[in-house]
C-alpha positions, 0 to 999 in steps of 0.5 A: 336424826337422820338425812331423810327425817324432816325438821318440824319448823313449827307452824301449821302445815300449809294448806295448799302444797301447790298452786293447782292444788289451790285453784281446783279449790278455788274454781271449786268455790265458784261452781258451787261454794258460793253463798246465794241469796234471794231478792224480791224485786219489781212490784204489782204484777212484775214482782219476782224473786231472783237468786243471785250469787254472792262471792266475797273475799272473806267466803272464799277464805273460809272455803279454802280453809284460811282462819283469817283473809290475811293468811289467804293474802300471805299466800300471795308472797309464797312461790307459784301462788301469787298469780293464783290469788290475784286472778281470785281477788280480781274475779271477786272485784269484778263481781263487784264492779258488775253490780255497779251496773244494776240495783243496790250499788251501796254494798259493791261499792263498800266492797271496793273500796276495801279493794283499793278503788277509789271515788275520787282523784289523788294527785300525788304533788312529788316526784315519783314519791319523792317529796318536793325540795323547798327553799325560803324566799332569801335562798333562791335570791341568793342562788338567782344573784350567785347565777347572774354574777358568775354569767357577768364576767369581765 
């Protein structure tokens, strides 16, 4: 085999060779990729219906071409992409998070919590992750009593 001969690793070839390559496509999603749906809303005379789009994670994936949303999530660890899907995801949950302010909310908030939002405080009792040291009750006695002897010196 020659110098110039490429080595097949095996795999398939990636999809995106660059990260422009990837955000053309994804920008490309968002103009005219995205899925939309049409909804009656009011009732009487102020019934309508209005279209709304509805990007998700799992469409823009089948967009781009990924069999799966964790071949789309193991781009992020390739060089020069991660940025790249992190200001796609986020443009998706900010989606979300806008239809927090108008109607049916169930879905968005579904879709969130899948992005790690949480509806509810977590208080983390450790020290940076760490776990809080415990002693019995006879060892601190122990350790309280070994301070005060060796403060009374004579």
């Amino acid at each position: 085999m020659s110098e110039d001969e490429e080595i097949n690793e095996g795999g398939r070839p990636p999809l995106f060779e660059t990260p422009e390559q990837l955000q053309e496509m994804i920008e490309e999603y968002f103009v005219s990729g995205v899925e939309k749906r049409t909804f009656i809303v009011g009732s009487g005379l102020n019934k309508q219906s209005i279209t709304v789009e509805i990007p998700t994670i799992t469409g823009l994936c089948y967009y781009l071409g990924f069999e799966s949303r964790q071949s789309f999530y193991d781009y992020e660890k390739r060089h020069g992409f991660s940025y790249t899907i992190k200001k796609a995801r986020l443009r998706i949950e900010k989606l979300y998070e806008e239809q927090l302010q108008y109607g049916n909310s169930t879905g968005a908030i579904f879709a969130l919590k899948n992005m790690d939002w949480k509806d509810k405080t977590e208080i983390d009792h450790s020290t940076l992750g760490k776990p809080i040291n415990t002693i019995s009750d006879d060892d601190l006695i122990a350790r309280i009593d070994k301070i005060i002897n060796s403060g009374a010196k004579e």
